[in-house]
FIGUZA-109859 format. One line per field, with one value per atom (N, C-alpha, C): residue number from 0; atom name; y, x, z. Coordinates in steps of 0.2 Angstrom, whole numbers, plus 5000, padded with zeros to 4 digits. Layout:
FIGUZA-109859
num <- NUM,...
atome <- CA,...
c2 <- Y,...
c1 <- X,...
c3 <- Z,...
END
This chain:
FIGUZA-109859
num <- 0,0,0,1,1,1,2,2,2,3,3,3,4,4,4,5,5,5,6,6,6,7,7,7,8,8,8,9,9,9,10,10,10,11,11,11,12,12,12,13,13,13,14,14,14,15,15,15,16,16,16,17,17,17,18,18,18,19,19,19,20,20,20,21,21,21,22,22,22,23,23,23,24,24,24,25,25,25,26,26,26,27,27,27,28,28,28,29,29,29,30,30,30,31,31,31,32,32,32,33,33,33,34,34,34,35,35,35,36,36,36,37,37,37,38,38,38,39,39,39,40,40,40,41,41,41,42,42,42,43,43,43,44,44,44,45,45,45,46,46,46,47,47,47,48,48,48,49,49,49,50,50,50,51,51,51,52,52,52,53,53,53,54,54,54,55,55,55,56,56,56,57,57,57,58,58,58,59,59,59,60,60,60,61,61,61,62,62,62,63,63,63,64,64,64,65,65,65,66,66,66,67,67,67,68,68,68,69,69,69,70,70,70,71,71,71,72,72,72,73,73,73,74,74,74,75,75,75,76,76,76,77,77,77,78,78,78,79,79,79,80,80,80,81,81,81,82,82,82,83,83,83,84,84,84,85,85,85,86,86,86,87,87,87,88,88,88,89,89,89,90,90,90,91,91,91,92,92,92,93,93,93,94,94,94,95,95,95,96,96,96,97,97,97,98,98,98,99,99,99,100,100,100,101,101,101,102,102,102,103,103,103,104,104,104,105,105,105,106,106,106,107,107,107,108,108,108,109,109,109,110,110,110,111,111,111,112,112,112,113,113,113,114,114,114,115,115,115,116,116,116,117,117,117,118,118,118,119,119,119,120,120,120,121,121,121,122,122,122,123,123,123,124,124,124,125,125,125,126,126,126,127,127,127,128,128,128,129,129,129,130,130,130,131,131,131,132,132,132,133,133,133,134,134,134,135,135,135,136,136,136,137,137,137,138,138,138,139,139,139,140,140,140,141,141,141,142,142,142,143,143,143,144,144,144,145,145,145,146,146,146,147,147,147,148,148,148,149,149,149,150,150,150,151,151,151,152,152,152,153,153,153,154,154,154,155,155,155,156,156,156,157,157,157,158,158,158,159,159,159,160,160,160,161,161,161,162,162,162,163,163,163,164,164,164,165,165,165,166,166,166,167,167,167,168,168,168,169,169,169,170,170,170,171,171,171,172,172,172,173,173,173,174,174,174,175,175,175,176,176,176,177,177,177,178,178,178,179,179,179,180,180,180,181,181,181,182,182,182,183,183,183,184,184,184,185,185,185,186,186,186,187,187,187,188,188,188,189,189,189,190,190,190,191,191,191,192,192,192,193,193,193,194,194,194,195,195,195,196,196,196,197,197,197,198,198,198,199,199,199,200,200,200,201,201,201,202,202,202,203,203,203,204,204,204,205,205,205,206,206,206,207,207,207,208,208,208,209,209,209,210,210,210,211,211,211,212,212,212,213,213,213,214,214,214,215,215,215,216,216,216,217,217,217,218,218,218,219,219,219,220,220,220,221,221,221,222,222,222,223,223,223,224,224,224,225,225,225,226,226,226,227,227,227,228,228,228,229,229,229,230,230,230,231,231,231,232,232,232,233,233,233,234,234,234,235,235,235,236,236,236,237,237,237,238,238,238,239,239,239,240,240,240,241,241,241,242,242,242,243,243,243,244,244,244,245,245,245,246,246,246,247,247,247,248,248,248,249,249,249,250,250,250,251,251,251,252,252,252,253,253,253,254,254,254,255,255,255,256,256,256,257,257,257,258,258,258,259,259,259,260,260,260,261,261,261,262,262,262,263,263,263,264,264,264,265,265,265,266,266,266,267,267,267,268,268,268,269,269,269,270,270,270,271,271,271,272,272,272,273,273,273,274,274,274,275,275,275,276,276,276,277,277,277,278,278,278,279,279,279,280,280,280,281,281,281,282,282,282,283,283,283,284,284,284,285,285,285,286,286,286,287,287,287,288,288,288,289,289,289,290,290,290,291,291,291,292,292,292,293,293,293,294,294,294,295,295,295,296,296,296,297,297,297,298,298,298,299,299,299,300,300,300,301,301,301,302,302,302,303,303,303,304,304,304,305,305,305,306,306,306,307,307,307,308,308,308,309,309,309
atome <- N,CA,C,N,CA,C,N,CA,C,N,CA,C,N,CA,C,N,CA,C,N,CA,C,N,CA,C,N,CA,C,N,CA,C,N,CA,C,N,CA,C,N,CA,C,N,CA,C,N,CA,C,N,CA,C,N,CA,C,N,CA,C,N,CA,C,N,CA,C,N,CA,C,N,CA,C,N,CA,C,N,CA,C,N,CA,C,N,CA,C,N,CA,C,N,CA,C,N,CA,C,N,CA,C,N,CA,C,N,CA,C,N,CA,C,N,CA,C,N,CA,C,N,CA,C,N,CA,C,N,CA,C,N,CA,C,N,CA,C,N,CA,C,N,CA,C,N,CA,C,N,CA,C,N,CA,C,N,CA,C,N,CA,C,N,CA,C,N,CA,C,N,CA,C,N,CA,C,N,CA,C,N,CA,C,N,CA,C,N,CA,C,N,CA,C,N,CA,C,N,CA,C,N,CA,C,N,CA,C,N,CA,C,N,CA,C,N,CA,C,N,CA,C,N,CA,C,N,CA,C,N,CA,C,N,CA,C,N,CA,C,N,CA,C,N,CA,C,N,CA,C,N,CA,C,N,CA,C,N,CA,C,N,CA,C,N,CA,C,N,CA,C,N,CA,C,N,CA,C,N,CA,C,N,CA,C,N,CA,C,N,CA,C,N,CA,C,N,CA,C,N,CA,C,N,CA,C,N,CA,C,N,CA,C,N,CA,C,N,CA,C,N,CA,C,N,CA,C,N,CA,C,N,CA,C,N,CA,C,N,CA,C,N,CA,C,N,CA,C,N,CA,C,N,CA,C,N,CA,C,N,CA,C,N,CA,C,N,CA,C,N,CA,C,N,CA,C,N,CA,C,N,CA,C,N,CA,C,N,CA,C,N,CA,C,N,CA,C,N,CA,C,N,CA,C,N,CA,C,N,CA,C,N,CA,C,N,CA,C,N,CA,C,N,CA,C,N,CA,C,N,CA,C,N,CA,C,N,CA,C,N,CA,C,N,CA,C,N,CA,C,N,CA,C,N,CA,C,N,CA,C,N,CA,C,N,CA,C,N,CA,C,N,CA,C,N,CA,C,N,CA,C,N,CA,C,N,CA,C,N,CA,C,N,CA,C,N,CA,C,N,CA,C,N,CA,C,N,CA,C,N,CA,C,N,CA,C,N,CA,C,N,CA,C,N,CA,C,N,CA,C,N,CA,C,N,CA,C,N,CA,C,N,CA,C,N,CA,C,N,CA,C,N,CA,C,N,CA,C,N,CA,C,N,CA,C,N,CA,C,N,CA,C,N,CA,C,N,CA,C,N,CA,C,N,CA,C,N,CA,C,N,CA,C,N,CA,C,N,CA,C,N,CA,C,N,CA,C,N,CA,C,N,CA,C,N,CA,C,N,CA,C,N,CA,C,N,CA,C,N,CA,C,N,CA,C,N,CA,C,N,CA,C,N,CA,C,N,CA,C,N,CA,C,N,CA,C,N,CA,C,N,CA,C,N,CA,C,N,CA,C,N,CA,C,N,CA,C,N,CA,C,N,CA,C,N,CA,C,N,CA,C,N,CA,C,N,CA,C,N,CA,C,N,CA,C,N,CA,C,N,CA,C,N,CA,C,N,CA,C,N,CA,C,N,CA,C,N,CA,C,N,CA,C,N,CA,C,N,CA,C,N,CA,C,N,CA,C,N,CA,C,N,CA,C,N,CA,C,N,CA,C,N,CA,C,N,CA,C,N,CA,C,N,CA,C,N,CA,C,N,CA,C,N,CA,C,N,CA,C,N,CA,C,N,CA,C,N,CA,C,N,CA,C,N,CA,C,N,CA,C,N,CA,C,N,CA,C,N,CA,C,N,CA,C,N,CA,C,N,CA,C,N,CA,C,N,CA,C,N,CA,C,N,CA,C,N,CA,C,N,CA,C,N,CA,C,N,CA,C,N,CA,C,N,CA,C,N,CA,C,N,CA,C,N,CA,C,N,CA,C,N,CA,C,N,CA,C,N,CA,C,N,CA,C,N,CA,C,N,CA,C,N,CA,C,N,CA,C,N,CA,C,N,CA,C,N,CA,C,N,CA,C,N,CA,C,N,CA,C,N,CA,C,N,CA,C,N,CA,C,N,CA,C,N,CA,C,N,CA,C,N,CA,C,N,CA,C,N,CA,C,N,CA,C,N,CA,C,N,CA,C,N,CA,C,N,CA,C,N,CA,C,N,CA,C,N,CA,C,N,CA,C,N,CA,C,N,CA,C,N,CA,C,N,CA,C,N,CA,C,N,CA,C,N,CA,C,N,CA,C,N,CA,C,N,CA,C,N,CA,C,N,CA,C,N,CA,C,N,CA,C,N,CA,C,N,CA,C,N,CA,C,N,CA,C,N,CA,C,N,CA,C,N,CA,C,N,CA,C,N,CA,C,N,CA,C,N,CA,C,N,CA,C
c2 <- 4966,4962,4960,4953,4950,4954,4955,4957,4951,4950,4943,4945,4950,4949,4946,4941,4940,4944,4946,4949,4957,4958,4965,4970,4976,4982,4984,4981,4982,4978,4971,4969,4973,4975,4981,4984,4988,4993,4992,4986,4981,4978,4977,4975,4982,4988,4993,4996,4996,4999,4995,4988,4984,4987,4988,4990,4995,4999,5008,5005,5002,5000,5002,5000,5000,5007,5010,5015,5020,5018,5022,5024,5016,5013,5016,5020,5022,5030,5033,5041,5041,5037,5038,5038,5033,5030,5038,5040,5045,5050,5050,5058,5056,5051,5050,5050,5046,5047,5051,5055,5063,5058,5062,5060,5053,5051,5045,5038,5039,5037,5038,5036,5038,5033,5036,5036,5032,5035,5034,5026,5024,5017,5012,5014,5009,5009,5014,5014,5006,5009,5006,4998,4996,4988,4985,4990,4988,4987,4991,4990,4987,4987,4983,4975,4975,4968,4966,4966,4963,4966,4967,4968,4963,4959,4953,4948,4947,4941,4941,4949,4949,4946,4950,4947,4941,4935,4927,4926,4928,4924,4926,4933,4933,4928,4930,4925,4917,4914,4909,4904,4911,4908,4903,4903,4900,4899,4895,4894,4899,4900,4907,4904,4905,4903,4907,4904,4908,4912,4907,4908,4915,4916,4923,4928,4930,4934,4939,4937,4943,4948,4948,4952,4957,4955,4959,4964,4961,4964,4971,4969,4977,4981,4978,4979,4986,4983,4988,4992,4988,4994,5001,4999,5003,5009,5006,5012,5016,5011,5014,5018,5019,5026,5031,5030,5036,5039,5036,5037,5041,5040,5044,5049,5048,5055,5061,5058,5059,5064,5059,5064,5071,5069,5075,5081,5081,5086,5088,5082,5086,5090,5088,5095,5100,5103,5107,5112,5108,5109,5112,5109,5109,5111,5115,5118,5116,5113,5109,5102,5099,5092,5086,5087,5083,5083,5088,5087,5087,5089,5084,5075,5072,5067,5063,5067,5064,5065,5070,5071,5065,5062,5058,5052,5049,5041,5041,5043,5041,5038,5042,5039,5034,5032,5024,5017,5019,5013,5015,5008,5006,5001,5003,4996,4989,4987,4981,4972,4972,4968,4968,4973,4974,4973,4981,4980,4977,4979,4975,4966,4963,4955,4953,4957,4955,4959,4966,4967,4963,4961,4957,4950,4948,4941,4946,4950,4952,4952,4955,4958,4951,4949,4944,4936,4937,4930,4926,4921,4918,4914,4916,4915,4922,4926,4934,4930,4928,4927,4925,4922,4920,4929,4930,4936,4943,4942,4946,4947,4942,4940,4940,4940,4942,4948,4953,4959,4962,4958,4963,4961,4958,4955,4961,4961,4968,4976,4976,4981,4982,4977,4974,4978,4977,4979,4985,4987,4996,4999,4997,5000,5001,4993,4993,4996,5000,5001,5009,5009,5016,5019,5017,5021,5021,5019,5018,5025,5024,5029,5035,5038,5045,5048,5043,5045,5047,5044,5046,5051,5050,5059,5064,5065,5069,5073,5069,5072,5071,5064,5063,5064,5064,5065,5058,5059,5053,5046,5049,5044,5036,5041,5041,5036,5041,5036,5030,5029,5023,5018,5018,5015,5016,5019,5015,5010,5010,5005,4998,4996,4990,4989,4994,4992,4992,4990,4988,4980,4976,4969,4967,4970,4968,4965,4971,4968,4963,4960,4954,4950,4949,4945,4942,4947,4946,4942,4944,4940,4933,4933,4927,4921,4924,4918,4917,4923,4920,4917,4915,4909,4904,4905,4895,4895,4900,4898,4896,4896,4894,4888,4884,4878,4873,4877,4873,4871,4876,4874,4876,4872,4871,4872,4878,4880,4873,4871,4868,4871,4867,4872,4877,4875,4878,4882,4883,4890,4894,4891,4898,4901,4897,4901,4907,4904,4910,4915,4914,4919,4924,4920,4921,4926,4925,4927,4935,4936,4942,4946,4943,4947,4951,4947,4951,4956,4956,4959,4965,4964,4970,4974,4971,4974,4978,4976,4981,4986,4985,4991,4996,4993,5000,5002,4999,5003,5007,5006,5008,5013,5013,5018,5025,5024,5027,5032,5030,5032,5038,5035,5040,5046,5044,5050,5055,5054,5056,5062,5059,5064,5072,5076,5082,5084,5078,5082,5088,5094,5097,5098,5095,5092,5100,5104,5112,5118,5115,5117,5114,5110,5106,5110,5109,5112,5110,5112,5112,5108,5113,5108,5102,5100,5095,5088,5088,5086,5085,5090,5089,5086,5087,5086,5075,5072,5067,5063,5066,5064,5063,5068,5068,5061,5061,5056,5048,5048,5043,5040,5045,5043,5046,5049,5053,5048,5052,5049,5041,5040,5031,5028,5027,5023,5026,5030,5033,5031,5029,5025,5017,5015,5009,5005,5010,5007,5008,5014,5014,5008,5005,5000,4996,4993,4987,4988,4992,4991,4988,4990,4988,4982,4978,4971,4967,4961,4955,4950,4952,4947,4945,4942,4938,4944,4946,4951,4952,4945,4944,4948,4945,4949,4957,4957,4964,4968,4967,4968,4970,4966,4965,4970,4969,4974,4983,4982,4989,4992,4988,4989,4989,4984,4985,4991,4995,5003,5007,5006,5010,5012,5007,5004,5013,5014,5021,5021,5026,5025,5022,5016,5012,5015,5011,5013,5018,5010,5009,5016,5021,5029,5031,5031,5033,5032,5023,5021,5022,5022,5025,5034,5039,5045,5047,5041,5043,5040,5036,5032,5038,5042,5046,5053,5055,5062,5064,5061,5065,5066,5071,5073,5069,5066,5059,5061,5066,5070,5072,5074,5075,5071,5067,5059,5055,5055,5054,5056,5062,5065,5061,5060,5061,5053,5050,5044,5042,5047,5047,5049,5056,5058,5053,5049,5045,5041,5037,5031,5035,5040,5043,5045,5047,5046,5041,5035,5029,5026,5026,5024,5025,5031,5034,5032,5031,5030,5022,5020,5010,5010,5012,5011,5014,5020,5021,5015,5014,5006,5001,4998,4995,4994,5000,5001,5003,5003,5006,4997,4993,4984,4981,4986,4982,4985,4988,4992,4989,4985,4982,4976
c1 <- 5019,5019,5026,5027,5034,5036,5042,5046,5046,5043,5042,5049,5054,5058,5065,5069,5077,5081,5079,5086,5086,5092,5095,5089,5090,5086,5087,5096,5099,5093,5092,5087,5083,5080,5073,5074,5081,5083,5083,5087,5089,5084,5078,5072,5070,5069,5068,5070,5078,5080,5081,5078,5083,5077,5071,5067,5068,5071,5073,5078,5082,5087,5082,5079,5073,5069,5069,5066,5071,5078,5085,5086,5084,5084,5079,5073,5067,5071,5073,5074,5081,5085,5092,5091,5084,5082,5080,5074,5071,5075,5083,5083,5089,5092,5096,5093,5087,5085,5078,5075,5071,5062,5061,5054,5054,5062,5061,5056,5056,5053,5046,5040,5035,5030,5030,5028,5021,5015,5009,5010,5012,5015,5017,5020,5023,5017,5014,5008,5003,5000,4996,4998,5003,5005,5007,5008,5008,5003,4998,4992,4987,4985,4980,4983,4991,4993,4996,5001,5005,5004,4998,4995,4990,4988,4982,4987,4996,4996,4999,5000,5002,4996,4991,4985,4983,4982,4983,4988,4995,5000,4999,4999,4998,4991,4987,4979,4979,4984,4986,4989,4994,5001,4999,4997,4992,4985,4981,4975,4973,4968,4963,4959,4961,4961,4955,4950,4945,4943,4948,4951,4954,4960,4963,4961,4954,4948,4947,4949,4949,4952,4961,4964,4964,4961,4958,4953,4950,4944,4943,4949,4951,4954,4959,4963,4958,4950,4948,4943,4941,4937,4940,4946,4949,4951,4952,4954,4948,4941,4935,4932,4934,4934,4938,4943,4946,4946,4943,4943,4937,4931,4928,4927,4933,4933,4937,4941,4948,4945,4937,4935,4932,4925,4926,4929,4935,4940,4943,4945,4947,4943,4938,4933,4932,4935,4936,4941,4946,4951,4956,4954,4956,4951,4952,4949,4950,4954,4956,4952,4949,4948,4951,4957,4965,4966,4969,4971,4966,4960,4955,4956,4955,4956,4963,4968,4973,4975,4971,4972,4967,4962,4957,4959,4964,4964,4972,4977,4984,4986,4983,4988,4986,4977,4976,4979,4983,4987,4990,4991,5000,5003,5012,5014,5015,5009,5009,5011,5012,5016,5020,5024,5032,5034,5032,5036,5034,5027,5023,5025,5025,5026,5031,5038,5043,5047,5042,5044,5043,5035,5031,5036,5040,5045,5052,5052,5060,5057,5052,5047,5048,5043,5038,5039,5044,5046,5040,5041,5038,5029,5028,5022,5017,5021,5016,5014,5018,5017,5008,5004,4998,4993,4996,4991,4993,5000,5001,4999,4998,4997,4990,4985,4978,4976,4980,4980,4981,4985,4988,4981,4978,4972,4967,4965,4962,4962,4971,4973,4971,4973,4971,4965,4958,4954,4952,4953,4955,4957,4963,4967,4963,4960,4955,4949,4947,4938,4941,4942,4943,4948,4955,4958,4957,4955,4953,4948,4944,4937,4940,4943,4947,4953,4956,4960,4957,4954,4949,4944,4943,4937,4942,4949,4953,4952,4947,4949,4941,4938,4930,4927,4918,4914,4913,4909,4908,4904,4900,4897,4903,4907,4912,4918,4920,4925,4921,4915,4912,4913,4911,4912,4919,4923,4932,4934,4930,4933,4930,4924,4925,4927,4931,4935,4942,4945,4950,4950,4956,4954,4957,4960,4962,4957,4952,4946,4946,4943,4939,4945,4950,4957,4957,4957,4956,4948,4942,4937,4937,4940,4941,4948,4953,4957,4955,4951,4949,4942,4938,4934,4939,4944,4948,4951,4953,4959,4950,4944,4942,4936,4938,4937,4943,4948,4954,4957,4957,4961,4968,4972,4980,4984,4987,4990,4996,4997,5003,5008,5015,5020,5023,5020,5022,5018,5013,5009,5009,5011,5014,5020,5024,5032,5028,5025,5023,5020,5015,5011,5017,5021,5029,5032,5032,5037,5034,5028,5022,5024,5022,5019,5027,5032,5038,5041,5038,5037,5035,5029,5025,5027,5029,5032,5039,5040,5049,5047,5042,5038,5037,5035,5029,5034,5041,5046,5048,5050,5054,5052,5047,5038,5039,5038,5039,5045,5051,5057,5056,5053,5053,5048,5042,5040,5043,5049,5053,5055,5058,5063,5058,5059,5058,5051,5053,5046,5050,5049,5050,5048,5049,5045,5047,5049,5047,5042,5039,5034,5029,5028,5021,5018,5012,5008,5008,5011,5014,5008,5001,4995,4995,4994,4993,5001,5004,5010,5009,5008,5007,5002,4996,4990,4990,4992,4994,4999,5005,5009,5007,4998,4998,4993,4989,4986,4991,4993,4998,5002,5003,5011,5009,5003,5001,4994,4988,4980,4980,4981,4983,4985,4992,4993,4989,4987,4982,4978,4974,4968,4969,4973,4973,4976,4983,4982,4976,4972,4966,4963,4961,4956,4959,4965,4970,4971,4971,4972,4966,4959,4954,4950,4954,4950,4954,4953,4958,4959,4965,4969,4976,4978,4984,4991,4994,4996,5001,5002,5005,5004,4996,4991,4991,4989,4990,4994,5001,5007,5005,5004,5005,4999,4994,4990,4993,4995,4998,5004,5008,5016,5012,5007,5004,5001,4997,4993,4998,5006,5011,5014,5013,5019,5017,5021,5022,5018,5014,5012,5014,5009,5010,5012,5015,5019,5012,5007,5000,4997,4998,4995,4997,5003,5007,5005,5004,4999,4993,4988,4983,4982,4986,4986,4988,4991,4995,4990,4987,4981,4976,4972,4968,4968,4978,4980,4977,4977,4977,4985,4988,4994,4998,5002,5008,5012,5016,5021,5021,5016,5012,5014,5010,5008,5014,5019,5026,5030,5028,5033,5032,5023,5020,5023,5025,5026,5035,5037,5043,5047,5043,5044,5039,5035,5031,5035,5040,5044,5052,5055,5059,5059,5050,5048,5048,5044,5045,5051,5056,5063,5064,5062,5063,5056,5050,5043,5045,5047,5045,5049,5054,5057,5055,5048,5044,5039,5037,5031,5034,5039,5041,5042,5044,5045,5033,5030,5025,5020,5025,5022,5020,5027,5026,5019,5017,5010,5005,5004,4999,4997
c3 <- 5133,5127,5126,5127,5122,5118,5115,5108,5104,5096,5093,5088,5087,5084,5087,5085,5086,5082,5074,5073,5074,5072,5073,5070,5073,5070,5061,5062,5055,5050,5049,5046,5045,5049,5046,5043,5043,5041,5032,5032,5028,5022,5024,5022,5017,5022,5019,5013,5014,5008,5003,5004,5000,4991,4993,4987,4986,4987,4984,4982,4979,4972,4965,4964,4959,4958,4962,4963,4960,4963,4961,4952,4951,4944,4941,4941,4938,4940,4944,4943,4938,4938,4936,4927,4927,4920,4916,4920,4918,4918,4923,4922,4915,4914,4910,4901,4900,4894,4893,4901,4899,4896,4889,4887,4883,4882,4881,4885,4890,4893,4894,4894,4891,4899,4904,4910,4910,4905,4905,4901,4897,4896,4899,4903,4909,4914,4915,4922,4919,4909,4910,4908,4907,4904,4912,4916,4924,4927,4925,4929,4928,4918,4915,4914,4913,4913,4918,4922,4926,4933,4935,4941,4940,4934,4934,4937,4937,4938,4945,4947,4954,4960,4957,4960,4963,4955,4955,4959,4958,4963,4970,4971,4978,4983,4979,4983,4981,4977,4977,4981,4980,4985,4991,4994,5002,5001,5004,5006,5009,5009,5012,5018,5023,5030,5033,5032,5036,5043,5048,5054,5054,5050,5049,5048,5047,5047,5051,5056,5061,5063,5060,5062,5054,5050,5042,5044,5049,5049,5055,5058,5063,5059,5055,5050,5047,5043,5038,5042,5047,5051,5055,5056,5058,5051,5045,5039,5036,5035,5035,5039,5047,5050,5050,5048,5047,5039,5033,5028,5027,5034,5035,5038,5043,5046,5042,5038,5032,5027,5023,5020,5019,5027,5029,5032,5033,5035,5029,5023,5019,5013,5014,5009,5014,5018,5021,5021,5019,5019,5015,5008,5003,4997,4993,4988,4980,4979,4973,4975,4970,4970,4969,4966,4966,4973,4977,4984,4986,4987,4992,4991,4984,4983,4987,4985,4988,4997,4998,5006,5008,5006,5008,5007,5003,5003,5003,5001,5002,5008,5014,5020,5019,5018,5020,5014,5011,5004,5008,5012,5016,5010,5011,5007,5012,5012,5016,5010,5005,5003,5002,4995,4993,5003,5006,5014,5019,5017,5024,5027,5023,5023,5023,5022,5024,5028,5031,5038,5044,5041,5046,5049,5044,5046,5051,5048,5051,5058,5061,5066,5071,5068,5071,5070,5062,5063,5056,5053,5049,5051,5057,5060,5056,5056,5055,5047,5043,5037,5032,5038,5037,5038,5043,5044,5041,5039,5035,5027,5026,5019,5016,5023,5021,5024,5029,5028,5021,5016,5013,5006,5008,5004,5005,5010,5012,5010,5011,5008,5000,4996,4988,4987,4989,4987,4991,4995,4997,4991,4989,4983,4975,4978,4969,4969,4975,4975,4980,4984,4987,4985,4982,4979,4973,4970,4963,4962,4966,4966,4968,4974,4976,4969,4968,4963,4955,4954,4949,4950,4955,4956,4956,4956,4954,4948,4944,4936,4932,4936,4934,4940,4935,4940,4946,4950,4954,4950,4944,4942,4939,4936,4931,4933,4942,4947,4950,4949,4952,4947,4938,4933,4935,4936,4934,4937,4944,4949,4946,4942,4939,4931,4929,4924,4925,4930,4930,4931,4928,4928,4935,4940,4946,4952,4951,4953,4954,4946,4943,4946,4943,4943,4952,4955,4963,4964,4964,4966,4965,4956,4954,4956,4959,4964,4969,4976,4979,4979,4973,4973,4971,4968,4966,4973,4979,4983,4990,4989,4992,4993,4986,4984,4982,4984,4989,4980,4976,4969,4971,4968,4969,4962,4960,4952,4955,4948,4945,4947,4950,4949,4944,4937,4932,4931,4930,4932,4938,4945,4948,4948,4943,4941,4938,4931,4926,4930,4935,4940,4944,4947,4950,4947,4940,4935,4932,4933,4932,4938,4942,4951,4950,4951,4953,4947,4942,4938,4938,4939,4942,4948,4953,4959,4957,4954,4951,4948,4944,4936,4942,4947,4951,4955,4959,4960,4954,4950,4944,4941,4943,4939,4947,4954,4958,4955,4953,4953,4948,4942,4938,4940,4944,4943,4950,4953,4959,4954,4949,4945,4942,4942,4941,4947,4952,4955,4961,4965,4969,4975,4978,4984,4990,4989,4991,4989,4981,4978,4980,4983,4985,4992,4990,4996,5003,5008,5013,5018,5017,5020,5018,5013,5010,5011,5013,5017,5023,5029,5033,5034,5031,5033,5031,5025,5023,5031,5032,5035,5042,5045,5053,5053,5047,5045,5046,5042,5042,5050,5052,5057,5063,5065,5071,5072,5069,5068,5067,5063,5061,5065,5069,5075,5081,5083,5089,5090,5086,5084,5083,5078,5081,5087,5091,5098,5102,5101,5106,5107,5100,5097,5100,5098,5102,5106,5109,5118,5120,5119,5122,5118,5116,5111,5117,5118,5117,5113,5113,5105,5108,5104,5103,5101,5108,5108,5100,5097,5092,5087,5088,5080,5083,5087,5088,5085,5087,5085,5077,5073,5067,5064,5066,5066,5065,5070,5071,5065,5067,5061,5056,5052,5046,5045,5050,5049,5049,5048,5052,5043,5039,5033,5029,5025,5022,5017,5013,5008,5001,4999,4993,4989,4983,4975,4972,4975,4970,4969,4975,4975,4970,4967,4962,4954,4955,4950,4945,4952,4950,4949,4953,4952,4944,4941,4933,4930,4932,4924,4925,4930,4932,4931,4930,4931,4936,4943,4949,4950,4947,4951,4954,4949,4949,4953,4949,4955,4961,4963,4969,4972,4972,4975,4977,4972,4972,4976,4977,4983,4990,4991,4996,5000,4993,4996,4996,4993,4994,5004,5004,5011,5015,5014,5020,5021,5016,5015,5021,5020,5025,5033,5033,5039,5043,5038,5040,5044,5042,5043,5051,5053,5061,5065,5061,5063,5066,5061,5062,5071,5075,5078,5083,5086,5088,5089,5084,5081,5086,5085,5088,5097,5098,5107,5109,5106,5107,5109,5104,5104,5111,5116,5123,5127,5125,5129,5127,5122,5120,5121
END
């Protein structure tokens, strides 16, 4: 397979850390002013409000390309398997129903927007931009419907995790742009500033929000299975399985490509998010993504040399 990127590996590198500034800014915040800051406040004004207008602007931004459909669709079949293998192993495994919860759905929330879609440019160049951008569509309702549901059975019953997943408005807010984005409706400039002006809002809250809950957590105190178990998921099982699958499709060694870096991106803020409206163990979940985001950094450059086999 071709290499679809020209610039330096620095830029990846470069892409990565450029959003742990924020991150920095959320532990520094909390460890400087302690209970002043009041955690469970920030989750919900991020989640119930300014995760409605990141929704809008992202399914917005671009026409929804039916055509693009297929590389979405390896995309979830590929996560759907493993979330079923994932949960069986982990009621096995785990005796708390917090860490089952968490060991079942964390690997699969990759950060395929904040990183994923401007990895995917450094990568692959401004062509990925399409397929990236409705991968991360995908991932969106993953987040809202299967993470929604495992992070909440942390603390409710199953009846209880099924009603939460249609009370959040991100759902709804999502179903709802893409019916405008496929009857070909086109927001005003001035309406996608204010949607612009929300999304990136939210994206910084959730870094900012990450940060805080970094601070006081122990990441030596954490259960050691549940780590490994999270991380072999992630960076071992998850790439094994999608090369298998993409080696034996043919597709556009491109999509492929992008297919694969996307299954590869570290775990989401959004774990973090919903583990705190839920009380599945913030902290926890924090770490898990703080240490997958570190892995990452030596992971992505494995990711990359693995492109030409494909």
């Amino acid at each position: 397979m071709k290499l679809y990127y020209n610039t330096p590996m620095s830029s990846i590198i470069y892409s990565i850390l450029g959003v742990y500034v924020f991150i920095l800014m959320g532990y520094l915040a909390k460890r400087s002013f302690k209970e002043k800051i009041d955690d469970k406040t920030i989750t919900l004004i991020n989640v119930y409000f300014l995760q409605v207008f990141l929704t809008f602007w992202g399914l917005l931004i671009r026409p929804i390309d039916v055509t693009l459909l297929y590389a979405p669709s390896i995309y979830l079949v590929i996560v759907v398997f493993i979330l079923i293998i994932s949960a069986l192993i982990a009621t096995k495994l785990f005796k708390s129903q917090k860490e089952r919860s968490i060991a079942t759905v964390a690997a699969l929330i990759g950060n395929t927007g904040n990183l994923g879609i401007p990895l995917g440019i450094a990568i692959f160049g401004e062509e990925s931009i399409p397929y990236t951008t409705v991968i991360n569509l995908v991932n969106i309702f993953i987040v809202y419907t299967v993470g929604v549901f495992y992070y909440s059975r942390g603390t409710f019953n199953a009846k209880e995790s099924f009603k939460n997943v249609f009370k959040l408005p991100m759902l709804w807010a999502a179903l709802i742009a893409i019916s405008l984005s496929i009857i070909e409706y086109r927001p005003k400039e001035a309406i996608m500033q204010t949607l612009m002006m929300g999304a990136y809002a939210s994206m910084t809250m959730q870094l900012f929000l990450f940060g805080i809950y970094m601070y006081g957590t122990k990441i030596k105190e954490l259960s050691k299975s549940l780590i490994l178990w999270v991380m072999s998921v992630k960076f071992i099982v998850l790439p094994l399985v999608t090369f298998l699958v993409l080696y034996n499709i043919d597709l556009d060694p491109m999509i492929k490509g992008i297919i694969f870096i996307e299954l590869m991106m570290p775990l989401a803020v959004a774990n973090v998010n919903f583990a705190s409206l839920y009380d599945c163990s913030p902290k926890v979940v924090a770490a898990l993504v703080f240490i997958s985001s570190v892995v990452f950094l030596g992971a992505i450059f494995l990711g990359v040399k693995v492109l030409t086999y494909l």
